[in-house]
C-alpha positions in Angstrom: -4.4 72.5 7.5 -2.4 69.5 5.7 -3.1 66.0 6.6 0.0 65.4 9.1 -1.4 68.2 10.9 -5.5 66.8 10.6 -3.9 63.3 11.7 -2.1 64.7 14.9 -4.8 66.7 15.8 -7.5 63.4 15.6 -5.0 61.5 17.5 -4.9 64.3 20.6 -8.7 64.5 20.3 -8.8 60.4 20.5 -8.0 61.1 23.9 -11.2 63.4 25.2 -13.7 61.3 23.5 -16.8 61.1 25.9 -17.3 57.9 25.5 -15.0 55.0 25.0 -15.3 53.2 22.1 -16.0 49.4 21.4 -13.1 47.0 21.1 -13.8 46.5 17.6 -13.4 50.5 17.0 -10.4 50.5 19.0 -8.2 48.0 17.1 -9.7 49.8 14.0 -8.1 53.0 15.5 -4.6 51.3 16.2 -4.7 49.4 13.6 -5.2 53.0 11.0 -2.3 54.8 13.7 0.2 52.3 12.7 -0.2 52.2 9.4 -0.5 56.1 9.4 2.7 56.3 11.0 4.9 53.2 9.9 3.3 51.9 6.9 3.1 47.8 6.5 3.3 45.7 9.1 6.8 43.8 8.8 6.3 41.3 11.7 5.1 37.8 11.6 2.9 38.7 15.0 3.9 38.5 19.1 6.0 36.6 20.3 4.0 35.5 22.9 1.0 33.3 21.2 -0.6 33.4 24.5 -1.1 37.4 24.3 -4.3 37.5 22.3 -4.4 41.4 22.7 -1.0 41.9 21.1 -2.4 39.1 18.4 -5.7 40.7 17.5 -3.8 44.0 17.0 -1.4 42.5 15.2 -4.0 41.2 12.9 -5.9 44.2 12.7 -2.9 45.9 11.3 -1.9 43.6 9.0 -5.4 43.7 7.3 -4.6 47.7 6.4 -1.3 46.3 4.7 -0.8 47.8 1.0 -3.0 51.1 2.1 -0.5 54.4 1.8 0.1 56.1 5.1 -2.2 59.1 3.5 -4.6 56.8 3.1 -4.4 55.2 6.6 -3.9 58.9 8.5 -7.4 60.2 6.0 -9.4 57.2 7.7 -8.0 58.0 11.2 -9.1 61.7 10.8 -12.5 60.7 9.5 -13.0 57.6 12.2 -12.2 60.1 15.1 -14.8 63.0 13.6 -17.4 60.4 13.6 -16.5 59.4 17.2 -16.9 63.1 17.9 -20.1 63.6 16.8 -21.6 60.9 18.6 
């Protein structure tokens, strides 16, 4: 199985974890989907400075910028297993 295929599969099984993860393991999950699937962040952040969810995702992203989109989708895969198997 190729690595689009490992990363689309991770992100369906995301879904049915038994328990939801923290709030720190979530951004880490967005924050690894979007650079999986659209590389660096271009924006500056929301435009709404009052929306701190939309700002700490934001952020989270932007931290992953110069990682390849491999690289990003590889971590994904690997985060979600470990979710899996807890």
């Amino acid at each position: 199985m190729d690595l689009q295929q490992q990363f689309t599969e991770a992100v369906a099984n995301s879904k049915l974890l038994s328990n939801k993860p923290d709030n720190e393991t979530l951004l880490k999950l967005y924050s690894l989907y979007k650079q999986g699937t659209e590389g660096d962040t271009t924006e500056s952040g929301p435009a709404n400075p009052f929306d701190f969810v939309a700002k700490f995702k934001h952020e989270a992203w932007a931290k992953l910028k110069g990682i390849s989109k491999d690289e990003a989708m590889q971590q994904y895969v690997d985060l979600v297993n470990q979710l899996k198997g807890q």
